[in-house]
LOFIRO-737367 format. One line per field, with one value per residue (C-alpha): residue in three letters; x, y, z. Coordinates in nm, 4 decimals. Example, Ala and Ser with C-alpha at 12.3 -4.5 7.8 and 13.67 -1.06 7.14 Angstrom:
<recs>
aa = ALA:SER;
px = 1.2300:1.3670;
py = -0.4500:-0.1060;
pz = 0.7800:0.7140;
</recs>
This chain:
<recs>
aa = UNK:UNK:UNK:UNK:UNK:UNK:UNK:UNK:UNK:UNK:UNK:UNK:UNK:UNK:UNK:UNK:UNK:UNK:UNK:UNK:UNK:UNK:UNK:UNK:UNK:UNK:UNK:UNK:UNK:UNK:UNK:UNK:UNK:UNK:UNK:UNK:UNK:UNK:UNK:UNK:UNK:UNK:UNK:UNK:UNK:UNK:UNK:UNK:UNK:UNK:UNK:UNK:UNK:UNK:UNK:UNK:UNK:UNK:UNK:UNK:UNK:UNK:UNK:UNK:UNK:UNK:UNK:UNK:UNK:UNK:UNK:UNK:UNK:UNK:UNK:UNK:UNK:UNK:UNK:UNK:UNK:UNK:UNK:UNK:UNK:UNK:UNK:UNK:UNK:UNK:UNK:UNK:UNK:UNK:UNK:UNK:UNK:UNK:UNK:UNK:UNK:UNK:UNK:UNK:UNK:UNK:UNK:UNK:UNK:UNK:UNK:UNK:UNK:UNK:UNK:UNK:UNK:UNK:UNK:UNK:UNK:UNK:UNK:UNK:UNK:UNK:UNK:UNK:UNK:UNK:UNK:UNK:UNK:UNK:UNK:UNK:UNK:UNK:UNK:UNK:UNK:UNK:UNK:UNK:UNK:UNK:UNK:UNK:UNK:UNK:UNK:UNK:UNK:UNK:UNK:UNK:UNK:UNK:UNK:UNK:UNK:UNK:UNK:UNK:UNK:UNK:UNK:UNK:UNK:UNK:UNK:UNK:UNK:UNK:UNK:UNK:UNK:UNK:UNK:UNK:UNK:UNK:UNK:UNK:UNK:UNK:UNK:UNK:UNK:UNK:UNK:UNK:UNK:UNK:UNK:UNK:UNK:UNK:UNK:UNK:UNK:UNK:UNK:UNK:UNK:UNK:UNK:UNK:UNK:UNK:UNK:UNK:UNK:UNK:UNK:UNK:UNK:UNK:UNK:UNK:UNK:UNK:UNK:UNK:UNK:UNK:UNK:UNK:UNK:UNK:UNK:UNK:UNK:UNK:UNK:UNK:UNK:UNK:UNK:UNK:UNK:UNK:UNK:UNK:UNK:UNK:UNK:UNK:UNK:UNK:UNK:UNK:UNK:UNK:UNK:UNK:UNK:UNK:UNK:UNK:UNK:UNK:UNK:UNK:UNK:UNK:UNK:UNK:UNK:UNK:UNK:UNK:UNK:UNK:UNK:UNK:UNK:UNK:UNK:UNK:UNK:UNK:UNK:UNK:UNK:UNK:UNK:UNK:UNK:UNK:UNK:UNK:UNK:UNK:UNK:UNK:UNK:UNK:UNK:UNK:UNK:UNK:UNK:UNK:UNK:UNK:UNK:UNK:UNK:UNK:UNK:UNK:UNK:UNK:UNK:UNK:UNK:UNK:UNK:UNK:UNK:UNK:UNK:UNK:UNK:UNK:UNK:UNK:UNK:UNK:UNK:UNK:UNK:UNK:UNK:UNK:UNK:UNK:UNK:UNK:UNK:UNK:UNK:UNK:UNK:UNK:UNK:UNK:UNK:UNK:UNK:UNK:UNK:UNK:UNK:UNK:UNK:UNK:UNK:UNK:UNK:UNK:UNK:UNK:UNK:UNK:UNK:UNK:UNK:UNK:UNK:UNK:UNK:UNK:UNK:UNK:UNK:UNK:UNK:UNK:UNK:UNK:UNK:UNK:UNK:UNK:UNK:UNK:UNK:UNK:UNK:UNK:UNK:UNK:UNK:UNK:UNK:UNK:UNK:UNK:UNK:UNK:UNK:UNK:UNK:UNK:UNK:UNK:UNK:UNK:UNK:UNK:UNK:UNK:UNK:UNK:UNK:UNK:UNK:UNK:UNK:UNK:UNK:UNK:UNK:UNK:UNK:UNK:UNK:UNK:UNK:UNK:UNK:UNK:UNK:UNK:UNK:UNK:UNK:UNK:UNK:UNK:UNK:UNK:UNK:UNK:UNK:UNK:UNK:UNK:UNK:UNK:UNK:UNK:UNK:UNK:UNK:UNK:UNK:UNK:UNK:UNK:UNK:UNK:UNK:UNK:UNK:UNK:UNK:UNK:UNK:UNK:UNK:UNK:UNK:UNK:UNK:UNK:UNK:UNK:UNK:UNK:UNK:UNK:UNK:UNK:UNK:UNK:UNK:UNK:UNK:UNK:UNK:UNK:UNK:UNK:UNK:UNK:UNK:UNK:UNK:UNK:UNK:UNK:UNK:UNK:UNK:UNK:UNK:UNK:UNK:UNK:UNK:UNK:UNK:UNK:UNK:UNK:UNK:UNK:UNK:UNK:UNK:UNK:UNK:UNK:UNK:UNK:UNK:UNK:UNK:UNK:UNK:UNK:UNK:UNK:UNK:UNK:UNK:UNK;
px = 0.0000:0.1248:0.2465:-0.0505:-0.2452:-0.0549:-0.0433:-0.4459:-0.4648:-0.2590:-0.4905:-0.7897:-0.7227:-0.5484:-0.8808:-1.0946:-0.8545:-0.8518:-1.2183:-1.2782:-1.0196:-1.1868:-1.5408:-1.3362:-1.1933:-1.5096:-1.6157:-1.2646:-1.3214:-1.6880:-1.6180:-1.3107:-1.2433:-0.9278:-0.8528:-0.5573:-0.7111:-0.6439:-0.2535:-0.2023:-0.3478:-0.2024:0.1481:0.1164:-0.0135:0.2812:0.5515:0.4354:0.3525:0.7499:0.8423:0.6165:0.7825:1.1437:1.1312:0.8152:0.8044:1.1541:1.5129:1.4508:1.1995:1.3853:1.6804:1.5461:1.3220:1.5997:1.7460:1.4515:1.3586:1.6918:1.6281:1.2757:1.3988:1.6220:1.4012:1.5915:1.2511:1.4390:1.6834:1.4087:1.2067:1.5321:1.5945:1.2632:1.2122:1.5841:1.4975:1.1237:1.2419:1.5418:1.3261:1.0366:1.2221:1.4485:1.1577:0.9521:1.2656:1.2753:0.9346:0.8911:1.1543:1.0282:0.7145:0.8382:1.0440:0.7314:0.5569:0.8074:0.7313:0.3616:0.4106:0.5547:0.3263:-0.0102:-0.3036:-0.5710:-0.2820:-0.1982:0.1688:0.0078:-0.2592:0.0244:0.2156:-0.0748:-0.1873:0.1857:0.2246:-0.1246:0.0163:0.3645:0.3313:0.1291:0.4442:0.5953:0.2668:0.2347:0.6032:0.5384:0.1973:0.4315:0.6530:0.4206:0.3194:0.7121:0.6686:0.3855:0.4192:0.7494:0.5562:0.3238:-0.0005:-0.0886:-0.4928:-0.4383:-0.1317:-0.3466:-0.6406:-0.4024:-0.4582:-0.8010:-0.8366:-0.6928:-0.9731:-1.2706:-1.1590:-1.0784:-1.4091:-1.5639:-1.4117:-1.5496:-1.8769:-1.8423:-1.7551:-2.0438:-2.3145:-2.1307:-2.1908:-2.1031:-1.7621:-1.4922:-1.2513:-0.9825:-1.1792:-1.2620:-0.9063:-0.8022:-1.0996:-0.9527:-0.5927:-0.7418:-0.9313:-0.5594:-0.3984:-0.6312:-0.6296:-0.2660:-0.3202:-0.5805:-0.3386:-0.0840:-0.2350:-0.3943:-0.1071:0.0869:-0.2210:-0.2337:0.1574:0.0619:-0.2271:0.0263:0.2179:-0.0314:-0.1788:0.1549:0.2905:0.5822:0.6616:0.7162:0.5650:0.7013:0.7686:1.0026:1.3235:1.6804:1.8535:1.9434:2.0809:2.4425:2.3789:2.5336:2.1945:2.0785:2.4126:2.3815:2.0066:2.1311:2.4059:2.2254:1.9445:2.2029:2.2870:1.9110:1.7748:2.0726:1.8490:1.5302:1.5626:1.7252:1.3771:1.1696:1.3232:1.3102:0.8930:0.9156:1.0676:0.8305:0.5337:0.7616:0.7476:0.3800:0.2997:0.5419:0.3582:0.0218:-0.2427:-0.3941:-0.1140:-0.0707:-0.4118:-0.4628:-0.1407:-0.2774:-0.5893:-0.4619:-0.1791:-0.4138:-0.6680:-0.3534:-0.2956:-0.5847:-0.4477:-0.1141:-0.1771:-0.4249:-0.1426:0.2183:0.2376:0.0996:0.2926:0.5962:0.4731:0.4953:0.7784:1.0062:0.9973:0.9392:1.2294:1.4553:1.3142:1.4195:1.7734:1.8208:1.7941:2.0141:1.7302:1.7579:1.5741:1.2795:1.3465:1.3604:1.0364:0.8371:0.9851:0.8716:0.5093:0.4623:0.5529:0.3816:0.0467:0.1413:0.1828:-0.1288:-0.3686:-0.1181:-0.0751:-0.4929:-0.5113:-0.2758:-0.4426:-0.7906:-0.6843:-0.4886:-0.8324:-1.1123:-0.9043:-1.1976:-1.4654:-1.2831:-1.2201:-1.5724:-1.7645:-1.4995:-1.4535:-1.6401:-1.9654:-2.0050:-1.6444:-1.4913:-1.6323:-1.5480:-1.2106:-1.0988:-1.1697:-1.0148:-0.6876:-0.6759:-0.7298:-0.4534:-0.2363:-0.4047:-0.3248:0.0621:0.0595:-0.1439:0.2224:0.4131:0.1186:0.3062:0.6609:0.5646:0.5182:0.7736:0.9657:0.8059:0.8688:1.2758:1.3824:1.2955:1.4649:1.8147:1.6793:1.5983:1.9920:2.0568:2.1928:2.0719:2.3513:2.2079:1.8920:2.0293:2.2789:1.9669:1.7473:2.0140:2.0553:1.6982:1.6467:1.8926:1.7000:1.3575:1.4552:1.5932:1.3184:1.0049:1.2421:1.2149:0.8203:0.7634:0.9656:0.8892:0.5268:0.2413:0.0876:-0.2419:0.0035:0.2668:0.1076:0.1098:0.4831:0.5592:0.3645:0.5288:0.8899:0.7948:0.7081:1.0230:1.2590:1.0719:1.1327:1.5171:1.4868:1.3636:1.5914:1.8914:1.7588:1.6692:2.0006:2.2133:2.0403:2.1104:2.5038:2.4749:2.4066:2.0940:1.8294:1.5902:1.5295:1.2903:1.2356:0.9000:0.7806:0.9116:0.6712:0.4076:0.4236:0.3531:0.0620:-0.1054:0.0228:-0.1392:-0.4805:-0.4332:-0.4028:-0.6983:-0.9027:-0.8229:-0.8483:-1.2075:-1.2644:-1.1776:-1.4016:-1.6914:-1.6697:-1.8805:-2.1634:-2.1856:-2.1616:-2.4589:-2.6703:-2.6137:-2.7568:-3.1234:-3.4358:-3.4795:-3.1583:-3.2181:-2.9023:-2.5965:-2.4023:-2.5719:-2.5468:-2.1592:-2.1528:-2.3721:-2.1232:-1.8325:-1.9386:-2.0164:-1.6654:-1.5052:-1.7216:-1.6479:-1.2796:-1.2540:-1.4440:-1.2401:-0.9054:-0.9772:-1.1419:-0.7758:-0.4921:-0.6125:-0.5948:-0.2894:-0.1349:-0.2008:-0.0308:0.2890:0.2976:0.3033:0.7203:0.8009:1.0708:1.0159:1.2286:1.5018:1.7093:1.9780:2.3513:2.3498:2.1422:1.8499:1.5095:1.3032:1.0078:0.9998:0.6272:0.5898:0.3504:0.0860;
py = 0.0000:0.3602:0.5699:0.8003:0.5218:0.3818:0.6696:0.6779:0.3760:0.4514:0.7970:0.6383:0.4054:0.7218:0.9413:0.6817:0.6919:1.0560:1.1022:0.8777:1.0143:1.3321:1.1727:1.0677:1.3858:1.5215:1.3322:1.3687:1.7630:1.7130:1.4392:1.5439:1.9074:2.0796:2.0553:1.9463:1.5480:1.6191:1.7051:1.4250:1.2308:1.3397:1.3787:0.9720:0.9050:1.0868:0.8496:0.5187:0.7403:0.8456:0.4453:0.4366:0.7468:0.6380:0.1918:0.1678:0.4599:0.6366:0.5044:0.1437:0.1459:0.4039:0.1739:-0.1932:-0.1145:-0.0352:-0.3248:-0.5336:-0.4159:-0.4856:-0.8478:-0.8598:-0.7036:-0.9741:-1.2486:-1.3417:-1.4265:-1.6781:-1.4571:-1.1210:-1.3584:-1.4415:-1.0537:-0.9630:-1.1900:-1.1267:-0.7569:-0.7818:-1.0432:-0.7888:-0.4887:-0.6651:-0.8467:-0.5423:-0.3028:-0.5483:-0.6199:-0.1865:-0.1189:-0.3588:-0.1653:0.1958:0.0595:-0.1217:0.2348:0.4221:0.2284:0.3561:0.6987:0.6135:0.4655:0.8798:1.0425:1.2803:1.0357:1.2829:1.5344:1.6054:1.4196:1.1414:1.1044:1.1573:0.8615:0.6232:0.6839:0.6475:0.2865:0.1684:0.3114:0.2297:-0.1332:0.0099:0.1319:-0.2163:-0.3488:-0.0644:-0.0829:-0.4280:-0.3412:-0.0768:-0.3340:-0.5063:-0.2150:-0.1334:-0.4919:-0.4781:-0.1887:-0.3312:-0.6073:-0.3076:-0.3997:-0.1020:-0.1222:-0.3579:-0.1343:0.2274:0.0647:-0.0342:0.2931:0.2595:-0.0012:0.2327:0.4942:0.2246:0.0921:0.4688:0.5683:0.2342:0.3549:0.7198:0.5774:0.3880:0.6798:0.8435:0.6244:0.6704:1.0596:0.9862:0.9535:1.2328:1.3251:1.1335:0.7710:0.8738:0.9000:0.5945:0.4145:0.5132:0.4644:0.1013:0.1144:0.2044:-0.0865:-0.2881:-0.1411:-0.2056:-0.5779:-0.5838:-0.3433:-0.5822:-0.9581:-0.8129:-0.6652:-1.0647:-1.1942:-0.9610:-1.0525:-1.4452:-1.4056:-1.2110:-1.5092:-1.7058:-1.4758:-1.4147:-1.7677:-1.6049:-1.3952:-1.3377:-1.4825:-1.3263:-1.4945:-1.4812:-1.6166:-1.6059:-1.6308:-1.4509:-1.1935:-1.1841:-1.1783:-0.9561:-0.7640:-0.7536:-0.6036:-0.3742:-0.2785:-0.1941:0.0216:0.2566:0.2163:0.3948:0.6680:0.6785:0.6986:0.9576:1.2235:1.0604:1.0286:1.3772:1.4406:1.2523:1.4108:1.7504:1.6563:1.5086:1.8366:2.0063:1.8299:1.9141:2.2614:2.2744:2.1330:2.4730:2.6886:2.6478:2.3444:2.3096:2.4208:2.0610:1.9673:2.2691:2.1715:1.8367:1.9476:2.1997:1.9557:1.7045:1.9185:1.9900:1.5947:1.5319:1.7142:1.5895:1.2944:1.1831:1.3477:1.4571:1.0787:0.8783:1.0240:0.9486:0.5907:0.5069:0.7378:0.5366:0.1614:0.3563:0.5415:0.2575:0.0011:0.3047:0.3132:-0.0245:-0.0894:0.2462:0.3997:0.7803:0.9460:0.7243:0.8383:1.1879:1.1496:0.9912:1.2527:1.5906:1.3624:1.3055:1.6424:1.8473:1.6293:1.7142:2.0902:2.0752:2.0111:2.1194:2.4923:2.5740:2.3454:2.5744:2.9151:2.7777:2.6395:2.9973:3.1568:2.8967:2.7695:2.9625:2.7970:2.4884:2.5017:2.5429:2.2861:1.9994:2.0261:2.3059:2.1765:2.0685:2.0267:2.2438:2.6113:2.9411:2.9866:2.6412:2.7317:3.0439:2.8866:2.5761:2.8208:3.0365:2.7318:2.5705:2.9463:2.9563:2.5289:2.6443:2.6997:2.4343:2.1870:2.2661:2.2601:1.9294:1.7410:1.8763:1.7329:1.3936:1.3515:1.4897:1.2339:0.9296:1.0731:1.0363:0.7019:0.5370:0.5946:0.4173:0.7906:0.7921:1.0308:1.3423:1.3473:1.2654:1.5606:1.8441:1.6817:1.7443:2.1262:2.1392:2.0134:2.2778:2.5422:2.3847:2.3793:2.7598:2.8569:2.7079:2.7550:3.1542:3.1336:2.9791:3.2244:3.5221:3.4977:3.5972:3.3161:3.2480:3.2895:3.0081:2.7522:2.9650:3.0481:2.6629:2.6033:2.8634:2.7071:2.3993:2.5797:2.7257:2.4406:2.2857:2.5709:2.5068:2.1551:2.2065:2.4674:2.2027:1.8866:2.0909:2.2042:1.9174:1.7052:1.8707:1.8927:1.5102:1.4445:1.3067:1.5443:1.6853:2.0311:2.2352:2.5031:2.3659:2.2768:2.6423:2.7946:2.5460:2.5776:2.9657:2.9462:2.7532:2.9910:3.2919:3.0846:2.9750:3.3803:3.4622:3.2009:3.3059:3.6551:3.6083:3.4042:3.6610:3.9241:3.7169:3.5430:3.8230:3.8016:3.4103:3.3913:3.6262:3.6317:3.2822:3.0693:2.8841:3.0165:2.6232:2.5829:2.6606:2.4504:2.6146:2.3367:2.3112:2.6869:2.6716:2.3128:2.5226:2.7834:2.6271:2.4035:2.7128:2.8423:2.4957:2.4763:2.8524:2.8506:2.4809:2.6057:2.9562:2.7962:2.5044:2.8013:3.0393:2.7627:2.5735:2.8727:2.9393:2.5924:2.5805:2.9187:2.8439:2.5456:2.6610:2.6908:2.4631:2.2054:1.8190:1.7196:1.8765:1.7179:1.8010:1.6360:1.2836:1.3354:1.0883:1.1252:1.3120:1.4978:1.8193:1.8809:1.5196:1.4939:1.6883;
pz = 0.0000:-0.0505:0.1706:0.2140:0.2681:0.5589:0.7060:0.6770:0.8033:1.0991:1.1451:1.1391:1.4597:1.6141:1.5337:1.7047:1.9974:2.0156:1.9831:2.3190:2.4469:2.4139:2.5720:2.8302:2.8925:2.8632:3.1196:3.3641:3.4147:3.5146:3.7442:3.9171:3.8316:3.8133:4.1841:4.3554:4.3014:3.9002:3.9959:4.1921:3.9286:3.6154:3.8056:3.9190:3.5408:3.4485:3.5653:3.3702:3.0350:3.0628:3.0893:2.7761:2.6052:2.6617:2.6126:2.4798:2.1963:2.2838:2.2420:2.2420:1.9840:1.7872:1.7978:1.7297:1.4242:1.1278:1.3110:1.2861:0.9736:0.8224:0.8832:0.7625:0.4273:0.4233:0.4731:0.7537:1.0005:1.2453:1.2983:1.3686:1.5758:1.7925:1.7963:1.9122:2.1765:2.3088:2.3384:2.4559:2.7547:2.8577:2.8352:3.0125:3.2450:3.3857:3.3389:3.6081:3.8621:3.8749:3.8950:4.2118:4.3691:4.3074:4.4373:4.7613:4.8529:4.7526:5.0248:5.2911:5.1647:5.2113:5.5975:5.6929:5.4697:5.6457:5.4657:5.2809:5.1876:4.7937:4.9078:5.0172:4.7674:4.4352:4.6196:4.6522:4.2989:4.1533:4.3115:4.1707:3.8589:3.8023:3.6814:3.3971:3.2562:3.2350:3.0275:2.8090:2.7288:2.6403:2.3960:2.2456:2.1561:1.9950:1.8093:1.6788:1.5557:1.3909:1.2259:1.0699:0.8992:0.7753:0.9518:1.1218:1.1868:1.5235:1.6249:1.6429:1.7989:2.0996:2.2320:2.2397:2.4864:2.7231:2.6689:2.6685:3.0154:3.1190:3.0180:3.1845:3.4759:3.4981:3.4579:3.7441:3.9646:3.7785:3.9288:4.3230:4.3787:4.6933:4.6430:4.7301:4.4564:4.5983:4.5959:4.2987:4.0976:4.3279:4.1433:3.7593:3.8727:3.9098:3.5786:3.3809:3.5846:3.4195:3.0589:3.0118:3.0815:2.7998:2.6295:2.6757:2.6402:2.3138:2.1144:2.2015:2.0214:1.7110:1.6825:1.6995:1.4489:1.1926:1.2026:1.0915:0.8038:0.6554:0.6761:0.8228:1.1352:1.4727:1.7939:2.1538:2.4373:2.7614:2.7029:2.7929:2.4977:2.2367:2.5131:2.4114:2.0057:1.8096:1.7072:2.0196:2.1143:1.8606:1.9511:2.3151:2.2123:1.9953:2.2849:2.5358:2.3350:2.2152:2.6473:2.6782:2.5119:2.5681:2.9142:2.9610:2.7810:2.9713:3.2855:3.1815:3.1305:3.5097:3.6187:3.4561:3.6229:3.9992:3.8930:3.8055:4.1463:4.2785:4.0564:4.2176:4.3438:4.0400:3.7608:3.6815:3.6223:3.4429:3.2245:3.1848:3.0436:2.7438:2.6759:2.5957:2.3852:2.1797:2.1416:1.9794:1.5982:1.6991:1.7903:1.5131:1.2652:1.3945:1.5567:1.2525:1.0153:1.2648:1.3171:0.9624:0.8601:1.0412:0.9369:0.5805:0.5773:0.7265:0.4454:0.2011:0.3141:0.3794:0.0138:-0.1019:-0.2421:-0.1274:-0.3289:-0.2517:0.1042:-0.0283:-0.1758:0.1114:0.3859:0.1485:0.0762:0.4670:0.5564:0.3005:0.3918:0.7501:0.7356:0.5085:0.8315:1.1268:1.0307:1.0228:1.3089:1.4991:1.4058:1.5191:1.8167:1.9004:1.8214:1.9515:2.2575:2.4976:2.3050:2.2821:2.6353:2.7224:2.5086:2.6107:2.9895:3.1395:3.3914:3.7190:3.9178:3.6057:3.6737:3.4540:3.6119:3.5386:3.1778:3.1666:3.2852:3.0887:2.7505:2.8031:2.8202:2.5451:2.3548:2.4321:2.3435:1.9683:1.7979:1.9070:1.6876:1.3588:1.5711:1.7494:1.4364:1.2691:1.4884:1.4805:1.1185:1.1368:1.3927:1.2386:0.9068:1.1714:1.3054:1.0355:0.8994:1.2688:1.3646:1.7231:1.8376:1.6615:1.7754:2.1398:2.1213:2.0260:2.2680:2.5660:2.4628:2.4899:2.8312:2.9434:2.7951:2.8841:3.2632:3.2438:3.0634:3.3104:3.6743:3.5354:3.4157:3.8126:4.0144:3.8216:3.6859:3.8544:3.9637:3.7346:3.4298:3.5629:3.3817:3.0806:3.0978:3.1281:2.8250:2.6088:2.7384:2.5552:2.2366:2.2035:2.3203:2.0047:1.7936:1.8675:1.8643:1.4682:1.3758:1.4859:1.3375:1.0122:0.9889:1.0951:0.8416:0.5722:0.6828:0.7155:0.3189:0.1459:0.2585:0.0356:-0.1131:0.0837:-0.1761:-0.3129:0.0136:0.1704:-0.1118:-0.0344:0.3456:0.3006:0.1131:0.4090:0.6727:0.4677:0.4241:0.7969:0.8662:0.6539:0.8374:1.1751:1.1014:0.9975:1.2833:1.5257:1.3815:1.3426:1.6444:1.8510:1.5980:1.6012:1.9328:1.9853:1.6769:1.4872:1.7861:1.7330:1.9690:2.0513:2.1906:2.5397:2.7407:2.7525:2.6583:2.3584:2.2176:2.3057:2.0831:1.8031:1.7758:1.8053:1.5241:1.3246:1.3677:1.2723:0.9537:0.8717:0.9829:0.7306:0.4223:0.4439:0.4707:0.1970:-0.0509:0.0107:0.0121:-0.2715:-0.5435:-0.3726:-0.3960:-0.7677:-0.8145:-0.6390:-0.8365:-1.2119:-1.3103:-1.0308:-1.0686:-1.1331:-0.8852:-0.6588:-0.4431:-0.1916:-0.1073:-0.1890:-0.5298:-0.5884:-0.7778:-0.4904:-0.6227:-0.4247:-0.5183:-0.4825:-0.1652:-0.3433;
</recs>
C-alpha cells in the first residue's frame, strides 16, 4: 500500500482513539475538576507514560526497528524472531525487577506520609500506577513490531483499549456521587492498571495471528537467549545513546510536572488538560505520520534507495503541514470555546476554563513545531543515527529547565502555567531549527524550496481564516444561535461548530488557489547532497 495510505490507516485508529479520548476527557473535568485530586493524578499518570515514552516509543523502539527491519527485508525471520524476543524479555524483564523496587520504597514513603494530603494522595496513585508502565512498554513493543511487517490497523487501535476501560471507569464513579474526589481517581488509577493488561495480552495476540496470516513472522515470548547476540548487542548500544536524550527528555517533562505542582495546586491539572486538547491534531497526525515514517524510511535506506526516502519525507511532511498549520491558528483563536464545550460543567467552573485556555493558547504553535519534529527524527533514526537526535534533545532540556524555573519564580501566579507552556514551544522551535540544519550537513536530505513555497501558502490561508474568525466570532456567538436551543451546553456546541465549519471552508477556498499558483514553473524534482530522484512537489 502507498504511503498516504498507511499513514491513513494509521490515522484512522489514532482518530478513534482521540475522539474517546476526548469523551473521556469530557467526562474527567466534570467528574473530578481541576482541583488538587487532578494534579495528583495526572502527576502519578505521568511516571508510567514516561516508561512508555522512553522503552516503549523512545530510544529502544527508535533503535530496534531499522534493526529489525533490516532483517525482515532480508528475509531473515528466524533470525528477527530471535531478535525480538531477546529484546522484549530484557526490556520486560528489567523493566519489572525496577518497577517492584520503586514501588516497595514508595511504600516507605507512604508509611511517613499525612493520609488525605496532595503528598500522600500523588504517592498512593503512583504505586497503583507504576506497573502500567511495564505493560504498556510491552503493547508498544508489539506495536514497533507490527508496524514493521506493515499492519498497522491492530497497532493504532491499541490505544483505544486504554480509553474504553478509562471511560468504563469514569462511569463507574459516575453512578457513586457519593464519592470524594480522591476515591474517585483511586478508582480510575485502578481502571488504567487494568487497561494495560488488555493493552498488553492483546497486542501478544495480534503478533501471533500475523504469524499465521503471513505464513511467516514473529511470535514473543520470555526467554533467555538470544541476550548476548550480536543484534541484540547492537540494539542496546544505539538504545544507550538513544535513552541519553530521551531520558534527559523525559526528565526535563518530570521536572516540569515538579514545577507545576510549585507553581500552584492546580497548575498541573490545568497543564494536563490543554496539553491534551492539543494531542488530539497531533496525535491523530504529527504521531501517525511518525509511526509510519520510520519503518518507511529505514526500508528506504536499507535498500540504497535515497531518493525514494527523499520522496516519502517531502510527501509526509507536506500532507502534515497541510492540516497542522490551520489546526494551529484555530486552536490559538477557539481555545476559549474549545475550552468550554470539552470540559467546562459541574467540578470544572469558569475559572478552570479560563486557565486551561490560556495554556491551550501559548501550546497552539508548538502543533506545527511538534510534528515537525516527529517527522525529522525518524529521518536520523531510520539511517541508525541515534547520536544526533540525542545531542539536540540534551541542549533542549537545558534550555527547557531555564526557561520554566524563570516562568515559576517570576510569573504571577495564574500565568505560571502559561509560561511553562510557552517554554515547551520554544525548546521545540530550537529543537527544529537544529535537526533541520544538521540534516542537511549530514548528506541526502531533500530540497525544501518547493515545500518552503508550499508551506507559506497555508500559513497565509491559515491567517486569513483566523483573522475572519476573530471578527466574526462576537456576531456568532450572539446572533447565529437557534431560539430552541435553550441549554448552555448546547449553544456553546452550536457555535463552536459554526466556527469549525467557517474557519474549514475559508481555509480550503484560500490555500487551494494558492497551492495551484505556487505550483506553475516549479521544478520536477530537486534534491539536496546525496542526489536521488526526490520529487519536491511530490507529496501533493
Amino acid at each position: 500500500m502507498s504511503l498516504r495510505g498507511n499513514i491513513g490507516r494509521v490515522m484512522s485508529g489514532t482518530m478513534l482513539s482521540r475522539i474517546l479520548g476526548l469523551v473521556r476527557e469530557m467526562l474527567q473535568s466534570r467528574l473530578i475538576g481541576a482541583g488538587m485530586e487532578q494534579s495528583a493524578f495526572s502527576f502519578a499518570f505521568c511516571i508510567p507514560n514516561l516508561t512508555r515514552r522512553l522503552f516503549g516509543e523512545g530510544a529502544l523502539t527508535a533503535a530496534f526497528l531499522p534493526v529489525f527491519k533490516g532483517e525482515i527485508e532480508e528475509a531473515r525471520w528466524a533470525s528477527a524472531q530471535r531478535l525480538a524476543r531477546a529484546v522484549s524479555s530484557m526490556i520486560f524483564l528489567l523493566l519489572g525487577a525496577a518497577t517492584l523496587l520503586v514501588m516497595l520504597g514508595i511504600t516507605g514513603f507512604l508509611e511517613a506520609a499525612e493520609p488525605g494530603t496532595r503528598v500522600g494522595l500523588t504517592l498512593s496513585l503512583t504505586r497503583t500506577m507504576l506497573p502500567y508502565g511495564v505493560l504498556i512498554c510491552g503493547a508498544a513493543f508489539g506495536m514497533g513490531i507490527l508496524n514493521a511487517l506493515n499492519r498497522w490497523n491492530a497497532a493504532s487501535f491499541t490505544p483505544c483499549l486504554l480509553n474504553i476501560v478509562w471511560i468504563s471507569g469514569l462511569g463507574l464513579v459516575a453512578f457513586l456521587p457519593g464519592l470524594d474526589a480522591a476515591a474517585r481517581v483511586r478508582i480510575l488509577s485502578g481502571a488504567i492498571l487494568l487497561a494495560g493488561a488488555l493493552q498488553l495480552a492483546f497486542m501478544v495476540w495480534c503478533v501471533r495471528r500475523a504469524k499465521r496470516v503471513e505464513g511467516q513472522g514473529v511470535t514473543l515470548a520470555l526467554t533467555l537467549q538470544g541476550w548476548r547476540d550480536p543484534l541484540t548487542r547492537r540494539v542496546w548500544h544505539k538504545t544507550f545513546q538513544g535513552a541519553i536524550g530521551a531520558g534527559a527528555n523525559q526528565l526535563c517533562t518530570f521536572a516540569d510536572q515538579i514545577l507545576a505542582q510549585l507553581a500552584s495546586p492546580w497548575a498541573a491539572g490545568v497543564i494536563g488538560y490543554a496539553d491534551r486538547l492539543m494531542e488530539l491534531p497531533l496525535g491523530v497526525v504529527g504521531v501517525s505520520v511518525g509511526t509510519v515514517l520510520l519503518p518507511t524510511l529505514s526500508g528506504a535506506f536499507r535498500r540504497k534507495e535515497t531518493g525514494e526516502a527523499q520522496r516519502i519525507f517531502l510527501k509526509a511532511t507536506g500532507d502534515m503541514l497541510f492540516i497542522m498549520i490551520p489546526a494551529a491558528v484555530g486552536l490559538a483563536v477557539l481555545a476559549p470555546d474549545i475550552t468550554r464545550v470539552v470540559y467546562q460543567g459541574r467540578a470544572f467552573d469558569e475559572l478552570a476554563t479560563l486557565r486551561v485556555s490560556r495554556a491551550l493558547i501559548c501550546y497552539a504553535p508548538g502543533l506545527v513545531l511538534f510534528g515537525l519534529n516527529k517527522a525529522l527524527t525518524p529521518w536520523f533514526h531510520a539511517q541508525q543515527d541515534i547520536r544526533t537526535p540525542m545531542l539536540v534533545t540534551l541542549w533542549m532540556v537545558g534550555a527547557n529547565l531555564v526557561l520554566n524555573v524563570l516562568a515559576v519564580f517570576c510569573l504571577p501566579v495564574e500565568w505560571r502555567h502559561a509560561g511553562i507552556a510557552s517554554s515547551t514551544v520554544l525548546c521545540a522551535l530550537f529543537t527544529c531549527v537544529s535537526l533541520l540544519i544538521l540534516a542537511r550537513r549530514g548528506g541526502y536530505f531533500p530540497s525544501l524550496r518547493a515545500l518552503g513555497r508550499k508551506v507559506l501558502a497555508m500559513t497565509l490561508a491559515a491567517g486569513v481564516m483566523g483573522t475572519v474568525l476573530l471578527l466574526t466570532a462576537p456576531v456568532l456567538r450572539a446572533a447565529a444561535v437557534p431560539s430552541f436551543l435553550t441549554v448552555d451546553f448546547l449553544r456553546h456546541v452550536w457555535t463552536l461548530g459554526l466556527q469549525v465549519v467557517l474557519g474549514a471552508a475559508l481555509y480550503f477556498l484560500t490555500v487551494i488557489p494558492l497551492l495551484r499558483g505556487g505550483g506553475r514553473g516549479t521544478p520536477a524534482g530537486s534534491a539536496g547532497r546525496g542526489g536521488g530522484a526526490a520529487n519536491s512537489a511530490g507529496w501533493r
